[in-house]
N, C-alpha and C positions, 0 to 999 in steps of 0.2 A: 508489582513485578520488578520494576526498576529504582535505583536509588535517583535523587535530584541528577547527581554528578556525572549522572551514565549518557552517552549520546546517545542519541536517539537509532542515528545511522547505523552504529554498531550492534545494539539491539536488534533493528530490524535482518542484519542481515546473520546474526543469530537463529534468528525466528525462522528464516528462509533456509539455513542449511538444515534445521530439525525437522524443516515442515517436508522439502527434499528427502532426507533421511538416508539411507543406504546409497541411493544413485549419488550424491554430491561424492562419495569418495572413488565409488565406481564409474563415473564418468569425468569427473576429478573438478576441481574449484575453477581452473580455467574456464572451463564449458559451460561452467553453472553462472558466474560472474561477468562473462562475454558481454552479454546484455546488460545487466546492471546498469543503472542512471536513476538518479532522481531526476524525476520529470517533474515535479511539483513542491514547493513549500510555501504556505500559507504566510504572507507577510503579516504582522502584529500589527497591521493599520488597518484591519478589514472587518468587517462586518462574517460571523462565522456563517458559510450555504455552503457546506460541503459538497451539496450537489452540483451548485453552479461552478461552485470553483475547478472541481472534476472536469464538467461537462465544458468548460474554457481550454482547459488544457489544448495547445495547439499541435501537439506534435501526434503526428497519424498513428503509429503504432499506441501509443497513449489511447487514442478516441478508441479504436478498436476495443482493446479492454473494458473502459469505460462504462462504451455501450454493452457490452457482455457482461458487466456487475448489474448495471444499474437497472437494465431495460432488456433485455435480451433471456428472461428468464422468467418462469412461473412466478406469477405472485407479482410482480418487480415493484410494486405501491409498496410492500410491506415490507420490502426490500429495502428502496429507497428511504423508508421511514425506520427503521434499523440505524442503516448508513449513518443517516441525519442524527440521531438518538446517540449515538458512538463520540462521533467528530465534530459535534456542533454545538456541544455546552462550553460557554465561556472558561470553565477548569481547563479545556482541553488548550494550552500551551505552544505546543507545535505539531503542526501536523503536515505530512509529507507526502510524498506517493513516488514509488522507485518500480521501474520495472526491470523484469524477472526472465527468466527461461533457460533454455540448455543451449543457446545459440544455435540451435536448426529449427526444429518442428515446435519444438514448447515453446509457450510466451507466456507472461501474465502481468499480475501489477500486484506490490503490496501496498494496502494502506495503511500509517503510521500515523499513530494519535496518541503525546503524552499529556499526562495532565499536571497540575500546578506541584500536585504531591506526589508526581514522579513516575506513578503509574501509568502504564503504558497499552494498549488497544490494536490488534494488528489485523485485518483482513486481509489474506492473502489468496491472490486467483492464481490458477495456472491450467494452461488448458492447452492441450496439444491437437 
């Protein structure tokens, strides 16, 4: 999906105005972007647990989601071994996690994972 050269950031937040769709212009980029932060990037000195490194994230809004991917849903074993299967082959390069929403009632979190040859993997929640 991506070339080497592409950021990642930029990608992702591609990803979130197609996945939005209609409402980003109708409710306008301000609303949708309010929220925006990367709450997580994966330092290059670690061992790859996508789970744990998730599941560390300190900041509350963060946990909330978290818990709503990972655990908070049918299945969540085969869920969390998905996740893992995604973001946790050594290929995978950089991996991030930004949270999302319309600044009121919506929130969520994207996960960002590129690999060594540029391809890119996104999970994105959003739940109102």
């Amino acid at each position: 999906m991506a070339g080497e050269d592409d950021d990642l950031e930029d990608l992702t937040k591609d990803v979130y105005q197609t996945f939005v769709g209609d409402k980003w212009q109708e409710w306008g980029e301000e609303a949708w972007m309010s929220p925006w932060k990367e709450a997580y990037r994966r330092p290059d000195d670690i061992e790859h647990d996508v789970l744990a490194e998730l599941r560390a994230i300190e900041d509350f809004q963060t946990q909330l989601q978290v818990e709503q991917i990972l655990d908070n849903i049918e299945d969540s074993q085969k869920a969390q071994q998905a996740v893992a299967a995604a973001y946790d082959p050594l290929e995978v390069v950089d991996l991030r996690a930004f949270n999302i929403g319309d600044g009121d009632v919506m929130s969520g979190l994207i996960i960002a994972g590129q690999r060594v040859n540029g391809e890119a993997t996104f999970l994105v929640f959003l739940l109102d």
